[in-house]
N, CA, C and O atoms as a Maestro MAE file, in Angstrom:
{
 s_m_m2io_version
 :::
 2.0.0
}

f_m_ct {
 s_m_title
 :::
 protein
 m_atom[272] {
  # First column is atom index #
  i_m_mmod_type
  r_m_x_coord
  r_m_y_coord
  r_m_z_coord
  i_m_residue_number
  s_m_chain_name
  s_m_pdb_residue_name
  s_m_pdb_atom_name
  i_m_atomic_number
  :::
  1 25 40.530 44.181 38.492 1 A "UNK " " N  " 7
  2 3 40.698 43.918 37.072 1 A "UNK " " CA " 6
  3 2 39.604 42.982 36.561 1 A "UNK " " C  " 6
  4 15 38.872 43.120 35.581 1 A "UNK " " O  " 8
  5 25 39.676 41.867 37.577 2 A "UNK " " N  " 7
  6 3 38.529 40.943 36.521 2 A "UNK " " CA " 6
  7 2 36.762 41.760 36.941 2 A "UNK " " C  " 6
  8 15 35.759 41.234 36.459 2 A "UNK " " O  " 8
  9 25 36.663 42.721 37.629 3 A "UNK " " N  " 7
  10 3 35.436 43.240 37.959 3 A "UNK " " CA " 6
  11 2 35.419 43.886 37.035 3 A "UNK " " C  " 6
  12 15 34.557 43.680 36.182 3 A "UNK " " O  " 8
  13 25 36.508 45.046 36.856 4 A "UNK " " N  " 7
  14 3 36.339 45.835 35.396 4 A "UNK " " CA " 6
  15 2 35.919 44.968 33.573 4 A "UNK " " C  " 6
  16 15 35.159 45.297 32.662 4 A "UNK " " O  " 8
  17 25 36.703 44.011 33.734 5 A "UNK " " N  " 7
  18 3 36.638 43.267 32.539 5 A "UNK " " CA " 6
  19 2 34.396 42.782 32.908 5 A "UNK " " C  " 6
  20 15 33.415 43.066 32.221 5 A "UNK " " O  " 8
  21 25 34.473 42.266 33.806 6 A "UNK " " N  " 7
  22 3 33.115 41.827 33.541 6 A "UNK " " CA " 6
  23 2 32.397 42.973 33.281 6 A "UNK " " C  " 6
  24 15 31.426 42.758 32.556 6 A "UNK " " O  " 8
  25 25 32.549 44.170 33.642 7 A "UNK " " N  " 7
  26 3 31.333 45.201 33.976 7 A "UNK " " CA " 6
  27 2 31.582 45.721 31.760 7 A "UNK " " C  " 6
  28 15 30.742 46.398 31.167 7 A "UNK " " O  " 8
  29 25 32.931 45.135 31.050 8 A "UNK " " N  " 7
  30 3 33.488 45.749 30.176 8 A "UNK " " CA " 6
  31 2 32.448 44.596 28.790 8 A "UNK " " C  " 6
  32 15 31.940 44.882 27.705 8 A "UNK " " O  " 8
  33 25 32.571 42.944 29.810 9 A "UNK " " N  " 7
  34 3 31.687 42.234 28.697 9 A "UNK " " CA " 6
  35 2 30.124 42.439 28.964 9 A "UNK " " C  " 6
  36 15 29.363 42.062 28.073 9 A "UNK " " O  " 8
  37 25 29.617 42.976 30.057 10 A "UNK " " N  " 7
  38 3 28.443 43.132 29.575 10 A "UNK " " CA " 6
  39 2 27.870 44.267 29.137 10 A "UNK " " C  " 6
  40 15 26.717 44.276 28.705 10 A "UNK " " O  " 8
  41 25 28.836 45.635 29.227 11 A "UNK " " N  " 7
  42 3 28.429 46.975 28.168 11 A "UNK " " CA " 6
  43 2 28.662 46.376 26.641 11 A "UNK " " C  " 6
  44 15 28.156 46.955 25.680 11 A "UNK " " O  " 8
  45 25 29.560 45.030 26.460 12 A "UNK " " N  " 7
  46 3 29.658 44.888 24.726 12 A "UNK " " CA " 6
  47 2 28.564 43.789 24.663 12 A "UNK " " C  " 6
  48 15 28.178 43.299 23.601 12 A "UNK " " O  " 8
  49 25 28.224 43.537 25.555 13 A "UNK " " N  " 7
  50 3 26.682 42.287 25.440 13 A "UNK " " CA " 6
  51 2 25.181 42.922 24.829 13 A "UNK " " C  " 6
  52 15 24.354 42.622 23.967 13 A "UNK " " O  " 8
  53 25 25.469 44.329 26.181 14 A "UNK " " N  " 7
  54 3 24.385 45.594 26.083 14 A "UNK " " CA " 6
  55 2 24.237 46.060 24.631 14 A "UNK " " C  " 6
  56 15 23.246 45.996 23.904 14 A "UNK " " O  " 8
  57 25 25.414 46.527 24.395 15 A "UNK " " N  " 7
  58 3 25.476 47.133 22.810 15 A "UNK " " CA " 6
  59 2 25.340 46.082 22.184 15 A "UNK " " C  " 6
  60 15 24.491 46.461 21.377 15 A "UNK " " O  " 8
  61 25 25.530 45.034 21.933 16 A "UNK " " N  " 7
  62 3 25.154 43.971 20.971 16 A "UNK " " CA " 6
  63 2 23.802 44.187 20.542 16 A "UNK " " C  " 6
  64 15 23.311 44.434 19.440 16 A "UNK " " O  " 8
  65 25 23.239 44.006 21.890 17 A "UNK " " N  " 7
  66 3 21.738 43.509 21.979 17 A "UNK " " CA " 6
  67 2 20.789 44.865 21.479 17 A "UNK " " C  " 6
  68 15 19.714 44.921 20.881 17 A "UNK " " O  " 8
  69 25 21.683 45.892 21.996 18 A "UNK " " N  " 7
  70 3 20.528 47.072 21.529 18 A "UNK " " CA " 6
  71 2 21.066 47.387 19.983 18 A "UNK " " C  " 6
  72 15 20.680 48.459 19.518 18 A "UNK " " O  " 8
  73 25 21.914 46.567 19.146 19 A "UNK " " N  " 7
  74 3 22.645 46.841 17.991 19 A "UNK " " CA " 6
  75 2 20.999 45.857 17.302 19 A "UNK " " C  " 6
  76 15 20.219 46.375 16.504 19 A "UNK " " O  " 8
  77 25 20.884 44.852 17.702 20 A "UNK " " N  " 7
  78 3 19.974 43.558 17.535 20 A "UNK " " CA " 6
  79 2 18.614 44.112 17.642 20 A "UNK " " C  " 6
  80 15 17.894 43.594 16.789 20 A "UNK " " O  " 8
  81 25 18.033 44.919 18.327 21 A "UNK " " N  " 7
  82 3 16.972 45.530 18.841 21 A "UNK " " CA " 6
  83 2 16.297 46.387 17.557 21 A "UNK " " C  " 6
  84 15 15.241 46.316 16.928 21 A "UNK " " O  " 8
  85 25 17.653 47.349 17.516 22 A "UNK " " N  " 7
  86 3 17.713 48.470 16.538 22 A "UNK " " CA " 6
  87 2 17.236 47.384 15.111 22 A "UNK " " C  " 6
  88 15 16.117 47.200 14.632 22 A "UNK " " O  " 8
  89 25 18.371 46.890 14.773 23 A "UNK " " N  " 7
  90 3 17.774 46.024 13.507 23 A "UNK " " CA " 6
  91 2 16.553 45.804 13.556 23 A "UNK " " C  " 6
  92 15 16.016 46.480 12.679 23 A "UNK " " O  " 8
  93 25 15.647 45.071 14.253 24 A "UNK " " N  " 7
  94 3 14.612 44.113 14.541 24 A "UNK " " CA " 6
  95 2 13.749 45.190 14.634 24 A "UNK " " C  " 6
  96 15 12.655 44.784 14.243 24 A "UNK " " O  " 8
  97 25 13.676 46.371 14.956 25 A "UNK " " N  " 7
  98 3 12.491 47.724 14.610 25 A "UNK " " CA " 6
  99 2 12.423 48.671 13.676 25 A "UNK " " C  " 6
  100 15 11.558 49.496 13.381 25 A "UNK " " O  " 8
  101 25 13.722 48.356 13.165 26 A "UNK " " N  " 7
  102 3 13.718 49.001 12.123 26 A "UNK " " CA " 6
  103 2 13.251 48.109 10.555 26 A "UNK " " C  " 6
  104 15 13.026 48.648 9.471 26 A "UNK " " O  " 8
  105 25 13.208 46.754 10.843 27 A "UNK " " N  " 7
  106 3 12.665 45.830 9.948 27 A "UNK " " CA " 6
  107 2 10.905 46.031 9.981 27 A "UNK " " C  " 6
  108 15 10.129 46.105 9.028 27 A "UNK " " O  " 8
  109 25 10.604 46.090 11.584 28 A "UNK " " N  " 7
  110 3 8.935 46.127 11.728 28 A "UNK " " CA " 6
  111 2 9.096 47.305 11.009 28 A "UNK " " C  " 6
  112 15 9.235 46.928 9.845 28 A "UNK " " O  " 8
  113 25 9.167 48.757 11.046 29 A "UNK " " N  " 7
  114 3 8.937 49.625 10.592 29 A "UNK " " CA " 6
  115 2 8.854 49.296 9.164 29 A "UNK " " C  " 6
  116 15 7.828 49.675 8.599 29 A "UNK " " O  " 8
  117 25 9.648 48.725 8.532 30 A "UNK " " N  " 7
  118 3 9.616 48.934 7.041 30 A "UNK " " CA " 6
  119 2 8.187 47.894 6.616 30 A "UNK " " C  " 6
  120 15 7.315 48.142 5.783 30 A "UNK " " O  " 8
  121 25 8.323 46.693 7.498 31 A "UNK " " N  " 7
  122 3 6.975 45.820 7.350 31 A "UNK " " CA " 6
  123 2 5.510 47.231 7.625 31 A "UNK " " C  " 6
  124 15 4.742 47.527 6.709 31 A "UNK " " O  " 8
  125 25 5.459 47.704 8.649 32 A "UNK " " N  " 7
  126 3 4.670 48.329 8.776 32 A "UNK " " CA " 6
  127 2 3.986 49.216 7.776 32 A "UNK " " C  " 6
  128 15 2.801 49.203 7.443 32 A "UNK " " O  " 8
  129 25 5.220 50.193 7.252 33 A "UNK " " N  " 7
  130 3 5.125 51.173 6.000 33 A "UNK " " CA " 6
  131 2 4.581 50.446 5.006 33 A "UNK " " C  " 6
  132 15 3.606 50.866 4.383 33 A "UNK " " O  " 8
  133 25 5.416 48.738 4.631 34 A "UNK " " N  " 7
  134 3 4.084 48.562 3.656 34 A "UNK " " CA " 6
  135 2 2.719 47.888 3.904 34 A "UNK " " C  " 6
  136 15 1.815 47.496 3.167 34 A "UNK " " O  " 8
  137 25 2.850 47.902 4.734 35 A "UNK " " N  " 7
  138 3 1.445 47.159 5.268 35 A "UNK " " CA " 6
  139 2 0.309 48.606 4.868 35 A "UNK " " C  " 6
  140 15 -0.737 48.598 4.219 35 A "UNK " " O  " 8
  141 25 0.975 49.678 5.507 36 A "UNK " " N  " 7
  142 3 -0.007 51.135 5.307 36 A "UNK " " CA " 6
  143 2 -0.130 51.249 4.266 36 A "UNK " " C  " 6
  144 15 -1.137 51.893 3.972 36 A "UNK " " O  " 8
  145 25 0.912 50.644 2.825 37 A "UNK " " N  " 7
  146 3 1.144 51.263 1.454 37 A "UNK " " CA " 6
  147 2 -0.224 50.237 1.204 37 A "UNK " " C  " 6
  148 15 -1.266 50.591 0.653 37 A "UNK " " O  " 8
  149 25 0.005 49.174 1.638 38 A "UNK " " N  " 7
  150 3 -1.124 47.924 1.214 38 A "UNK " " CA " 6
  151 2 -3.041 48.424 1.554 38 A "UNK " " C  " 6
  152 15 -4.045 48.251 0.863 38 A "UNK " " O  " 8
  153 25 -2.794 49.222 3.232 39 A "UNK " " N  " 7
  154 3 -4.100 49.576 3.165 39 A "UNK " " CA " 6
  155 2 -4.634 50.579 2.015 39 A "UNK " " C  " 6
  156 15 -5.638 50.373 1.333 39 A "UNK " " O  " 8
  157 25 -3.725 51.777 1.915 40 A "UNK " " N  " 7
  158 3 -4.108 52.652 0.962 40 A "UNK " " CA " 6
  159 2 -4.311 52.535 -0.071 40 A "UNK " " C  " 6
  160 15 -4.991 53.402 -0.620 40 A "UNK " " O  " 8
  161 25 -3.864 51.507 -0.764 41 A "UNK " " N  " 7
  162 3 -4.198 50.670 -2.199 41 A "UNK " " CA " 6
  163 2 -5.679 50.514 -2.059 41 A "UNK " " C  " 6
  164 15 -6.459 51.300 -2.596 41 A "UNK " " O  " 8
  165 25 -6.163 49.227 -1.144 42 A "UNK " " N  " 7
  166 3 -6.929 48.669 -1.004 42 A "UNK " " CA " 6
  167 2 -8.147 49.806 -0.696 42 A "UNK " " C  " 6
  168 15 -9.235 49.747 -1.269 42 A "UNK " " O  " 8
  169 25 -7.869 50.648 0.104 43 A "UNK " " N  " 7
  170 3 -8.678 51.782 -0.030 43 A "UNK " " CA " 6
  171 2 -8.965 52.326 -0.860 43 A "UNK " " C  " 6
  172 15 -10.192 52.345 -0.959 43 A "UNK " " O  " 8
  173 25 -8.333 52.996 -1.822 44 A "UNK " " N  " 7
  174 3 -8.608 53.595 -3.138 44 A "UNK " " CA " 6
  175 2 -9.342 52.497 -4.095 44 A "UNK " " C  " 6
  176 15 -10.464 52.704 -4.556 44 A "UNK " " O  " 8
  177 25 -8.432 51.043 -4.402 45 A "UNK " " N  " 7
  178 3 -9.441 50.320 -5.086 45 A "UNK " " CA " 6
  179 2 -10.923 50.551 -4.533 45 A "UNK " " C  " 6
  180 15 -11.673 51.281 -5.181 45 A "UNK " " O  " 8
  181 25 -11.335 49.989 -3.433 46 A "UNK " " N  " 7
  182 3 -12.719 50.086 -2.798 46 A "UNK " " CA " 6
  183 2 -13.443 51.282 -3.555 46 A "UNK " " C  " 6
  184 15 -14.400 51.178 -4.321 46 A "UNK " " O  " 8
  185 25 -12.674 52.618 -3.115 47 A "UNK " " N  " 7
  186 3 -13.737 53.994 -3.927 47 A "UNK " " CA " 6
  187 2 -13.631 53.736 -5.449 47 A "UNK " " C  " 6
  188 15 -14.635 53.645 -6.157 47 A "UNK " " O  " 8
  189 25 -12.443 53.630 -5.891 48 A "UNK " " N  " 7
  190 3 -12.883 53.546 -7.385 48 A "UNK " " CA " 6
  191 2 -14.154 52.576 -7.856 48 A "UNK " " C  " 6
  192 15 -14.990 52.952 -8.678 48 A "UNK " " O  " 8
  193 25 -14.177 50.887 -7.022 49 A "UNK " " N  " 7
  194 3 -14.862 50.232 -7.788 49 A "UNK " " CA " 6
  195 2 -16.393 50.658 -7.384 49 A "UNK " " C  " 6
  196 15 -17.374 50.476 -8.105 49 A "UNK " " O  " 8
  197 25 -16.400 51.390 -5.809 50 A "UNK " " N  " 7
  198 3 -17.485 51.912 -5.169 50 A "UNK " " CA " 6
  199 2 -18.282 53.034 -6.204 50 A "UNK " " C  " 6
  200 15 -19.504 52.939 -6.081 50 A "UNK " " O  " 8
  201 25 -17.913 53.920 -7.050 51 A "UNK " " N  " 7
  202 3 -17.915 54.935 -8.086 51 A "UNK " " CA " 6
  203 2 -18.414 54.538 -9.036 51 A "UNK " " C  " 6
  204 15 -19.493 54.895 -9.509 51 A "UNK " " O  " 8
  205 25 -17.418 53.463 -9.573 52 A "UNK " " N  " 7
  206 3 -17.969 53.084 -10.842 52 A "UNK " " CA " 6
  207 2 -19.332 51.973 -10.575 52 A "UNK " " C  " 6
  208 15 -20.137 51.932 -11.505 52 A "UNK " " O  " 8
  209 25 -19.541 51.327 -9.696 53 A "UNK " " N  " 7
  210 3 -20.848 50.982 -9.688 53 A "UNK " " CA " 6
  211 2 -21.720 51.923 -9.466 53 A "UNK " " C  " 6
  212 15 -22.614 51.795 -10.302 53 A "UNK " " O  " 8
  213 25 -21.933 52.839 -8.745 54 A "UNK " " N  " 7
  214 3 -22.767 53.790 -8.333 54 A "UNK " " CA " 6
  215 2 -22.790 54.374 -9.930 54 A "UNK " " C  " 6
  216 15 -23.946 54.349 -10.354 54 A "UNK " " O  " 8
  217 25 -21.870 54.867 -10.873 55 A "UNK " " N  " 7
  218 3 -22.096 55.325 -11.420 55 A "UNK " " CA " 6
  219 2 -22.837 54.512 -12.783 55 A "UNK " " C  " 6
  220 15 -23.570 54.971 -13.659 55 A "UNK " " O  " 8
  221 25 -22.373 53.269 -12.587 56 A "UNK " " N  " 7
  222 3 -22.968 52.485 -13.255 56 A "UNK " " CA " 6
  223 2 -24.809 52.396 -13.206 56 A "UNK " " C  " 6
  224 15 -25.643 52.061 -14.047 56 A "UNK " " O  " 8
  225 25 -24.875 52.747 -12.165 57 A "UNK " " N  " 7
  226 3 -26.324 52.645 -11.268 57 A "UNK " " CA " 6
  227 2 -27.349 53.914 -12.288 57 A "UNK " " C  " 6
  228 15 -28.383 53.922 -12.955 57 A "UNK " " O  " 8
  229 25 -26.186 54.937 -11.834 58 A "UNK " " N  " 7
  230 3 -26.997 56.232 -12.026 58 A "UNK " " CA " 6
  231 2 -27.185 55.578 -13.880 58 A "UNK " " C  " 6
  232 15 -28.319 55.585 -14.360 58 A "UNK " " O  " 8
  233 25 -26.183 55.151 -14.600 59 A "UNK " " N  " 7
  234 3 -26.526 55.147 -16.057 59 A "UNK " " CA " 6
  235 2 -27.375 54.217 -16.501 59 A "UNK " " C  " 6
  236 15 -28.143 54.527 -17.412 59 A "UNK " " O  " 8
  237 25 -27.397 53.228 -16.083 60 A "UNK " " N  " 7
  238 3 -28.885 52.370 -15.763 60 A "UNK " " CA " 6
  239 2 -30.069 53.198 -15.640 60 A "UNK " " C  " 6
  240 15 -30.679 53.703 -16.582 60 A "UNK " " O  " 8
  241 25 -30.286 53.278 -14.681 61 A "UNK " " N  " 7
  242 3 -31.442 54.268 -13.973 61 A "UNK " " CA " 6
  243 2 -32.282 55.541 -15.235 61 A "UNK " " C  " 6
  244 15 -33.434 55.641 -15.657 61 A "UNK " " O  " 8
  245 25 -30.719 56.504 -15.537 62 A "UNK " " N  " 7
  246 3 -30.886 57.284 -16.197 62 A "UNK " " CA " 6
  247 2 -31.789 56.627 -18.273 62 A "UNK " " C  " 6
  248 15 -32.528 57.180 -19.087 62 A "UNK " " O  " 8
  249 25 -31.088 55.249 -18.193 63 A "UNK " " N  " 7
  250 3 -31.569 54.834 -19.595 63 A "UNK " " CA " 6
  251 2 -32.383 54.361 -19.679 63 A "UNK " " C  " 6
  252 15 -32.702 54.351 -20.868 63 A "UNK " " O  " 8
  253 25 -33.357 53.653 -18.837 64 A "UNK " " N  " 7
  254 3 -34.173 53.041 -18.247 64 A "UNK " " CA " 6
  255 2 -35.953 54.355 -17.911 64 A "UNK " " C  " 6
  256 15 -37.137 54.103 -17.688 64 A "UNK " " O  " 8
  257 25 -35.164 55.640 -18.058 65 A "UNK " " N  " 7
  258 3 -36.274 56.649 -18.125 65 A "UNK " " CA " 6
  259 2 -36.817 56.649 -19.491 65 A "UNK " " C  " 6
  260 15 -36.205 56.223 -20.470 65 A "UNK " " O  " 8
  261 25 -38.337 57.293 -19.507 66 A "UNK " " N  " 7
  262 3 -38.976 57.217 -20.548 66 A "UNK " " CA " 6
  263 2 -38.325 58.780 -21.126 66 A "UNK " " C  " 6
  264 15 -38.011 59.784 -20.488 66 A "UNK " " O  " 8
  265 25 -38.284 58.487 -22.591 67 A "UNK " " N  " 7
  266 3 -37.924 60.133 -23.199 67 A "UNK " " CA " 6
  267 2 -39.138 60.888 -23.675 67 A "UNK " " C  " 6
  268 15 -40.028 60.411 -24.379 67 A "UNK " " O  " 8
  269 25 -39.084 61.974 -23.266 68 A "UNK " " N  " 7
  270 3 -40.425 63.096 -23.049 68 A "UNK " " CA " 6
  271 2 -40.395 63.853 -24.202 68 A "UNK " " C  " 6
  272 15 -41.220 64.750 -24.373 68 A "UNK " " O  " 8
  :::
 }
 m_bond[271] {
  # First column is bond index #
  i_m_from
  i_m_to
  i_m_order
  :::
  1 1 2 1
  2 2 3 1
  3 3 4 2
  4 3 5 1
  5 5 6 1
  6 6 7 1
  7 7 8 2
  8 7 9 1
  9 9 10 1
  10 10 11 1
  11 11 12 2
  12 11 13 1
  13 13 14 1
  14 14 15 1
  15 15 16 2
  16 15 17 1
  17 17 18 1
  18 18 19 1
  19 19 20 2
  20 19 21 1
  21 21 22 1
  22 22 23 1
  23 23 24 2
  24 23 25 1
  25 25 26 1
  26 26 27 1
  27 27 28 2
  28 27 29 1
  29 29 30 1
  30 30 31 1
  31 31 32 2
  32 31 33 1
  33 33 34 1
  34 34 35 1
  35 35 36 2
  36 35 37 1
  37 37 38 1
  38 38 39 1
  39 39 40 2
  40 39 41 1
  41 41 42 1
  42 42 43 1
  43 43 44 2
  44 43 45 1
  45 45 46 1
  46 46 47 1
  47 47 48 2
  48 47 49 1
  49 49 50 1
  50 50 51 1
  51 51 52 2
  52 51 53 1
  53 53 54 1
  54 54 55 1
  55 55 56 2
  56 55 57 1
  57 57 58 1
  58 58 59 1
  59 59 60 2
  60 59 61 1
  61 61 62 1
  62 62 63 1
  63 63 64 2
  64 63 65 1
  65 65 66 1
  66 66 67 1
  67 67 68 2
  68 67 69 1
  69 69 70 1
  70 70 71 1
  71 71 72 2
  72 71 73 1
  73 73 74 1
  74 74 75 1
  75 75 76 2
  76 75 77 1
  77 77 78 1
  78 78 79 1
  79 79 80 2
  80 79 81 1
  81 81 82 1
  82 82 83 1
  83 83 84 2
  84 83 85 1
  85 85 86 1
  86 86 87 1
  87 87 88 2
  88 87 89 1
  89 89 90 1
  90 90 91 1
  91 91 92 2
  92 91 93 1
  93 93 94 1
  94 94 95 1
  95 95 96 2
  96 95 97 1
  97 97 98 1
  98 98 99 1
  99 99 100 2
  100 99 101 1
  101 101 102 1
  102 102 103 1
  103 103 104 2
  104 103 105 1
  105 105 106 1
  106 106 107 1
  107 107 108 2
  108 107 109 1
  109 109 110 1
  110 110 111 1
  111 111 112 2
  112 111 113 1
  113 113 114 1
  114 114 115 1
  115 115 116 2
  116 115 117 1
  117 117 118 1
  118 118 119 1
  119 119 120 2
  120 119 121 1
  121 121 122 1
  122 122 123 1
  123 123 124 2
  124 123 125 1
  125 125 126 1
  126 126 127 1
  127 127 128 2
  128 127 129 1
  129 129 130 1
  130 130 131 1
  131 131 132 2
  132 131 133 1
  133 133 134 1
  134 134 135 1
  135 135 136 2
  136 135 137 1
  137 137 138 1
  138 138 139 1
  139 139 140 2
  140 139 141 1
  141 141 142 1
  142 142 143 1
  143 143 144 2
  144 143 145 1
  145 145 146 1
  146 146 147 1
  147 147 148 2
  148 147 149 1
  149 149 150 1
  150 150 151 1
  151 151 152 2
  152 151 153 1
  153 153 154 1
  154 154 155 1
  155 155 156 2
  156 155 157 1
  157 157 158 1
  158 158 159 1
  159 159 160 2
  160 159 161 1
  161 161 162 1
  162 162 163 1
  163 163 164 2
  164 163 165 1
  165 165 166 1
  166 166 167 1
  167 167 168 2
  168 167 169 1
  169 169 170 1
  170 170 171 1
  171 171 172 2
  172 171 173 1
  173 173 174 1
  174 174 175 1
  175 175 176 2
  176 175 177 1
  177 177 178 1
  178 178 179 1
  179 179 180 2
  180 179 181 1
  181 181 182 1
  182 182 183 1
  183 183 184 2
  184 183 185 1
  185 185 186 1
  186 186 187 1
  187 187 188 2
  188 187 189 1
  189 189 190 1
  190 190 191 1
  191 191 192 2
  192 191 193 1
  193 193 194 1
  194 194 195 1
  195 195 196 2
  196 195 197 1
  197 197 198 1
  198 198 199 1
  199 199 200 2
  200 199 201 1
  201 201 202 1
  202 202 203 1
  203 203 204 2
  204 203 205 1
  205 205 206 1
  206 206 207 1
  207 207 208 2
  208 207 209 1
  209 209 210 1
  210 210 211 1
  211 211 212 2
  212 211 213 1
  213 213 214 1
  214 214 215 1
  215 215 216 2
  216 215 217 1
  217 217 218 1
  218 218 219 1
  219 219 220 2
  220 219 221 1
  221 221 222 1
  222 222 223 1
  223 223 224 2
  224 223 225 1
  225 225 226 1
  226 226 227 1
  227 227 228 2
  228 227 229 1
  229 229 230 1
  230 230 231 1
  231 231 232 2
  232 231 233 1
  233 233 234 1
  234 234 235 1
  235 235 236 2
  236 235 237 1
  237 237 238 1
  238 238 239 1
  239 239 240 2
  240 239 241 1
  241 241 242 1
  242 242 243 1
  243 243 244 2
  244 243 245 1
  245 245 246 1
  246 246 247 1
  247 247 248 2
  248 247 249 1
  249 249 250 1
  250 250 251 1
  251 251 252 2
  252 251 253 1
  253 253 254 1
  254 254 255 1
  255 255 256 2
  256 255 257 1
  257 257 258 1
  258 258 259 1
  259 259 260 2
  260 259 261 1
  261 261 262 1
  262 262 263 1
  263 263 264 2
  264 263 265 1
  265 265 266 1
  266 266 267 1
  267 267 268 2
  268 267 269 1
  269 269 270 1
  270 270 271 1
  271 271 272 2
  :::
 }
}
């Protein structure tokens, strides 16, 4: 009896802990997702502002020609 009872508190110790586990990766995951939401922002800003200078460049460049 008391062998059964111990073998009984540490399957509810086990499940605790993998109850605790579960939480605790399923929190990284959601940290993670926005961390990716954060790169992809930051990515897109980069090309947009990357664009509009370049394109800024080309309209410079382009006004800056003599007219024929």
């Amino acid at each position: 009896a008391l062998e059964r009872r111990l073998h009984e508190l540490l399957q509810r110790r086990q499940q605790d802990r993998i109850v605790e586990l579960e939480a605790a990766l399923d929190g990284a995951q959601r940290r993670l997702q926005e961390r990716e939401r954060e790169v992809v922002w930051w990515r897109d800003a980069a090309k947009l502002v990357s664009h509009r200078r370049d394109e800024s460049r080309r309209l410079r460049c382009t006004a800056s020609e003599p007219v024929r």
